[in-house]
C-alpha positions in Angstrom: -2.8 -22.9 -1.1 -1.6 -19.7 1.3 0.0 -17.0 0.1 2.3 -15.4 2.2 2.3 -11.1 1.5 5.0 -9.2 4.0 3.8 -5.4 4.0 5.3 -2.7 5.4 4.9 1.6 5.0 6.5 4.8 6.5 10.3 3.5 6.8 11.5 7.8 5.9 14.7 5.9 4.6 17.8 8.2 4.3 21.4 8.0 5.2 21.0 8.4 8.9 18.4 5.2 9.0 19.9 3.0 5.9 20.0 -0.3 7.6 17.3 -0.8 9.9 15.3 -3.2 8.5 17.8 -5.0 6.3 18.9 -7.6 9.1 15.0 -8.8 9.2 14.7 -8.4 5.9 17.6 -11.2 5.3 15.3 -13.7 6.7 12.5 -12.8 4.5 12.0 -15.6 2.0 11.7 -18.5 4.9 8.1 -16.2 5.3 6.7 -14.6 2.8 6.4 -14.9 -1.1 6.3 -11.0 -1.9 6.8 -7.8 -0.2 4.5 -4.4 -0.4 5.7 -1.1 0.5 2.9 1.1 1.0 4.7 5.0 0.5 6.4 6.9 2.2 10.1 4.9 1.5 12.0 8.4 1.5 11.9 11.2 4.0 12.0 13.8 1.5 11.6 12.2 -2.0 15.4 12.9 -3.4 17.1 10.4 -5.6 19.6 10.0 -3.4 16.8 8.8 -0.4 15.7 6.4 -3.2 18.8 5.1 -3.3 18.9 4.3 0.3 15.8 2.4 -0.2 17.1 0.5 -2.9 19.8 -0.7 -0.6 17.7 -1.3 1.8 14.9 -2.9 0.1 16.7 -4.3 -2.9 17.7 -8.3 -3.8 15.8 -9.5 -1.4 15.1 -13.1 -3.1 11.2 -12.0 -3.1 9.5 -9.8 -5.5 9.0 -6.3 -4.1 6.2 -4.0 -5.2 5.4 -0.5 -4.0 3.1 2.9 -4.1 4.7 6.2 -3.3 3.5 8.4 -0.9 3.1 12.3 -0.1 6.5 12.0 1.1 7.9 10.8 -1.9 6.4 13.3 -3.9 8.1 16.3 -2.0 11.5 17.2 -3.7 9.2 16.9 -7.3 12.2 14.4 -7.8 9.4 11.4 -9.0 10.5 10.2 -12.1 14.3 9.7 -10.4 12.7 7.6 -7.5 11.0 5.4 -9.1 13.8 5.1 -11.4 16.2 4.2 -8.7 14.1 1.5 -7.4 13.0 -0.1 -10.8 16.3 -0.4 -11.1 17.1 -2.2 -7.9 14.2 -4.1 -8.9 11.3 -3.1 -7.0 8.1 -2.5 -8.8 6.2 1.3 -8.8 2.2 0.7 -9.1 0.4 3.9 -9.8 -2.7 3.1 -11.2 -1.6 -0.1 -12.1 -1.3 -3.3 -11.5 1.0 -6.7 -11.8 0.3 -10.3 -11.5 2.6 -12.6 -9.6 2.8 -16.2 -9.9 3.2 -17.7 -6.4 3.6 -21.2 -6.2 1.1 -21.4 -8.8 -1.2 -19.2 -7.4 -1.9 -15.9 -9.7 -1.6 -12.7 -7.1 -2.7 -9.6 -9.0 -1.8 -5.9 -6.6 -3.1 -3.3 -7.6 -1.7 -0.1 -6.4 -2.1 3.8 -6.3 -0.3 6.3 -4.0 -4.3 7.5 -3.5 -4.8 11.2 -2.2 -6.9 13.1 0.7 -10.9 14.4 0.8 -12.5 12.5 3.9 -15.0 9.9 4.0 -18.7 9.5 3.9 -20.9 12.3 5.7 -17.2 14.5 6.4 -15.6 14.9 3.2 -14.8 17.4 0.6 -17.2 17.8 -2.7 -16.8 18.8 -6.3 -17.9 22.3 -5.3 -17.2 26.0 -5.4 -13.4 27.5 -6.0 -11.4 25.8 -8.5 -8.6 24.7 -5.9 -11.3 22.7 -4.1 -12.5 21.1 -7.4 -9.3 19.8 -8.4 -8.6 18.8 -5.1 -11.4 16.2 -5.0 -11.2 15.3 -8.7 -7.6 14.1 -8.0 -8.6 11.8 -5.5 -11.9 11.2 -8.0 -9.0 10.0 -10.7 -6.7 8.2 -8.6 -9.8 6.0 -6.7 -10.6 5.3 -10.6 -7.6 4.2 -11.8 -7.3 2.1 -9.3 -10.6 0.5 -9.5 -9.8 -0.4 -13.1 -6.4 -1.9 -11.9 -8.4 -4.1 -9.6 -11.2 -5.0 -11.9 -8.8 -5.8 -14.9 -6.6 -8.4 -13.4 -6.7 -12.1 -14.5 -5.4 -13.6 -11.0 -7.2 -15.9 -8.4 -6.1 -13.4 -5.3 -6.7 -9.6 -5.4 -5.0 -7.1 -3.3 -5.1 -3.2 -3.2 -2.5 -1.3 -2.3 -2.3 2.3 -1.9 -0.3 4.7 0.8 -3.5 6.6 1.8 -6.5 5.2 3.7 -9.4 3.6 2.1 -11.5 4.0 5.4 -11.2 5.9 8.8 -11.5 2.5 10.7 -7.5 2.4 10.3 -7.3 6.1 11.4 -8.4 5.9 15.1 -6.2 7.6 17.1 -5.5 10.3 14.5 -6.6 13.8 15.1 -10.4 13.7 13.2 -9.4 17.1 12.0 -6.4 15.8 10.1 -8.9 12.3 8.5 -9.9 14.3 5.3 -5.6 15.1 4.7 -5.3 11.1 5.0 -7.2 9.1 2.9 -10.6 9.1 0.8 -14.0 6.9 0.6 -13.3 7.2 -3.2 -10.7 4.8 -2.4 -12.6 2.3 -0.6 -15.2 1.9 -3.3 -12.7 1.7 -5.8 -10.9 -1.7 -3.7 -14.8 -2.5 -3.0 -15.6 -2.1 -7.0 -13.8 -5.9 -7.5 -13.5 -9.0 -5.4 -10.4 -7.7 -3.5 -9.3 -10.2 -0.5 -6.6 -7.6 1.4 -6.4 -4.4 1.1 -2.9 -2.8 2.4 -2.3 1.1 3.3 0.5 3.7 5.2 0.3 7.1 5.9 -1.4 7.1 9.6 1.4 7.2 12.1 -0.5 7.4 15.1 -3.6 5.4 13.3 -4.6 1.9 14.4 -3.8 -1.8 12.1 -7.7 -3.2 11.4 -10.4 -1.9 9.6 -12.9 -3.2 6.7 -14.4 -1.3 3.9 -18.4 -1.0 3.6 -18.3 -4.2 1.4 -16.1 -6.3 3.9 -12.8 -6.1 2.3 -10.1 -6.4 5.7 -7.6 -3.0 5.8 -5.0 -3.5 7.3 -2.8 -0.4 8.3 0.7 -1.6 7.7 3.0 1.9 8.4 5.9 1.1 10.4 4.9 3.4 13.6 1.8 1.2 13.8 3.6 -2.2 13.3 6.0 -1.5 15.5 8.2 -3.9 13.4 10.3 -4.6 10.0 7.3 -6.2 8.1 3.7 -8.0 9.1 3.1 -11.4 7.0 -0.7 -11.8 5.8 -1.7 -15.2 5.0 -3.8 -15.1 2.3 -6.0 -18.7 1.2 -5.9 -19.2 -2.6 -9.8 -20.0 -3.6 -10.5 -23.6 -4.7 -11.5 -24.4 -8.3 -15.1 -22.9 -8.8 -14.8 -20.5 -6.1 -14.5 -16.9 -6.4 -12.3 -15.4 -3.9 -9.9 -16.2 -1.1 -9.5 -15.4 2.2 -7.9 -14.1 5.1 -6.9 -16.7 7.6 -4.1 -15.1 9.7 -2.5 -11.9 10.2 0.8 -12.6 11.8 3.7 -10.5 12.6 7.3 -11.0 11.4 10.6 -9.1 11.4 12.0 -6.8 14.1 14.1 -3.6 13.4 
């Protein structure tokens, strides 16, 4: 059995841009059984930006299920985003998780908008002034919360979803100045902590589509200036009775906007 996940991050939607993607969108169910938005769905995080991505994103004849991302955050208009697009019907993981029945096959996402620190030999510590400490304890928190999403699900396919990188494979071609402001290794120990099969991120404009986490999860880099496109499809192989995970037979683009 495949399961068929469209992903896509960094749309900015506001009213200059409402419209984009919806024409690809249309044509969404003939290729993929759920949709992931990795963050970043508002330019400045107003309610009235959500409600563009409602528009855009909303009744789409496929479940739709999303993280936030730094973007979304900036107005300190949260609690009106995410009640705009609950209300359109798309999903807000943060920390949490949801498990999908498609075709048969239990999906379980797990999701998390994630935060910054750096990765493995080049990243902040626990140490010294108090603004540093609860910079890295936030990411500390978030990676957790998401690694207890992960591990708590009751599905046969697991996949992570956050808006900031689990590894700085997806962030060549990013300034290396600027890798500790977009993502975390916290992260990619949390998506290793379970048997995750896909794990799905934003954030990196300029950052490259492939990478793999130290236990050989697959990253995939799905914002929009690195797609190039409305939405990527990732075919995803449902395990067979007695095995333990799937796997991840093609990556395949879809969707033009």
């Amino acid at each position: 059995m495949v399961i068929r996940i469209a992903a896509v991050g960094d749309v900015h939607l506001d009213q200059d841009v409402v419209g984009r993607f919806r024409p690809a969108l249309e044509q969404l169910p003939d290729s993929a059984d759920v949709l992931l938005l990795a963050g970043d769905l508002t330019r400045h995080g107003t309610e009235s930006e959500a409600r563009c991505v409602a528009t855009e994103f909303g009744g789409l004849g496929v479940p739709v299920v999303a993280v936030l991302g730094n973007h979304d955050y900036h107005c300190d208009e949260v609690p009106a985003v995410i009640r705009v697009l609950e209300d359109a019907g798309i999903l807000v993981l943060e920390g949490t998780n949801v498990v999908l029945d498609c075709t048969g096959v239990r999906l379980g996402i797990a999701g998390a908008k994630g935060f910054g620190g750096g990765f493995a030999g080049r990243c902040a510590s626990e140490f010294g002034e108090p603004e540093m400490k609860d910079f890295v304890r936030t990411t500390s928190a978030i990676s957790e919360q998401l690694g207890v999403a992960l591990r708590e699900m009751d599905c046969d396919v697991r996949v992570a979803l956050t808006h900031y990188a689990p590894v700085p494979d997806t962030l060549a071609g990013e300034p290396p100045e600027i890798y500790p402001f977009l993502g975390s290794y916290l992260l990619g120990q949390a998506i290793d902590s379970a048997p995750t099969e896909l794990a799905l991120h934003g954030h990196a404009h300029a950052g490259s589509e492939r990478g793999t986490t130290p236990g050989g999860v697959r990253v995939r880099n799905v914002a929009h200036p690195v797609i190039k496109q409305a939405y990527s499809v990732f075919h995803l192989h449902a395990p067979y009775a007695g095995a333990t995970a799937g796997k991840v037979s093609a990556v395949s683009g879809s969707g033009s906007s």
